[in-house]
C-alpha positions in Angstrom: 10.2 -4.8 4.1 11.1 -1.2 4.1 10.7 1.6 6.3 7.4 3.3 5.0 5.4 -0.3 4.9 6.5 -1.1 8.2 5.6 2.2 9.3 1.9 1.7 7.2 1.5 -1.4 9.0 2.2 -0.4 12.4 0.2 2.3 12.7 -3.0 0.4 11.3 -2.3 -2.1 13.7 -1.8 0.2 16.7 -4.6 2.5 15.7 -7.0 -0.1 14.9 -6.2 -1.8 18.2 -6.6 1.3 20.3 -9.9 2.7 18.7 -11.5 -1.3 19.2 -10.3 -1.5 22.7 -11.7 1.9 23.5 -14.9 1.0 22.0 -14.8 -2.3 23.6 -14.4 -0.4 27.3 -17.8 1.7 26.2 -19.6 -0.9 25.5 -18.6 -2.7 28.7 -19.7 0.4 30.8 -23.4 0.6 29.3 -23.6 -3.4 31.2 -22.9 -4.8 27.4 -21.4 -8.2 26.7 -18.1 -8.3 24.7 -19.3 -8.8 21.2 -16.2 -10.1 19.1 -17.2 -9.4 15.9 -17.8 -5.4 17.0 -14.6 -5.5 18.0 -13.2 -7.1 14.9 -15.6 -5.0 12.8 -13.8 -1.7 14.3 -10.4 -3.2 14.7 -10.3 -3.6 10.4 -12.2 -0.5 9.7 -10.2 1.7 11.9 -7.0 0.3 11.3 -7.7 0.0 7.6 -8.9 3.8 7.6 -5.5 4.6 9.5 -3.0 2.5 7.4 -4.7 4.7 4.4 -4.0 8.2 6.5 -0.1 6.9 7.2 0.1 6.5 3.6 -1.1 9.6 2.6 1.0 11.6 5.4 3.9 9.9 4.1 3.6 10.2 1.0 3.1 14.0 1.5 6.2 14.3 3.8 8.4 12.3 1.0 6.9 14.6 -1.4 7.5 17.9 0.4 11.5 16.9 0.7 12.0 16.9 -2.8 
């Protein structure tokens, strides 16, 4: 695996994580139950939406050292 997939990967991962933890903690102020599938539903669509933005930003970077 090399360097820019791994760097894709991690920060949909990390992203997503953080934004549905962050929602999760919302939620669980306002007296709401844990709803998994919220959590899931924001995990993929935030993490998807930030492995897209890693790949354009690197993409741009490779292109502006050529």
């Amino acid at each position: 695996m090399n360097k820019r997939i791994k760097s894709i990967i991690i920060g949909g991962l990390f992203g997503g994580t953080v934004f549905a933890g962050i929602m999760a903690g919302f939620d669980y102020s306002d007296g709401e139950n844990f709803k998994i599938w919220r959590f899931l539903w924001n995990f993929f669509f935030f993490g998807g939406f930030m492995c897209f933005l890693t790949y354009y930003n690197l993409k741009k970077q490779s292109k502006n050292e050529k």
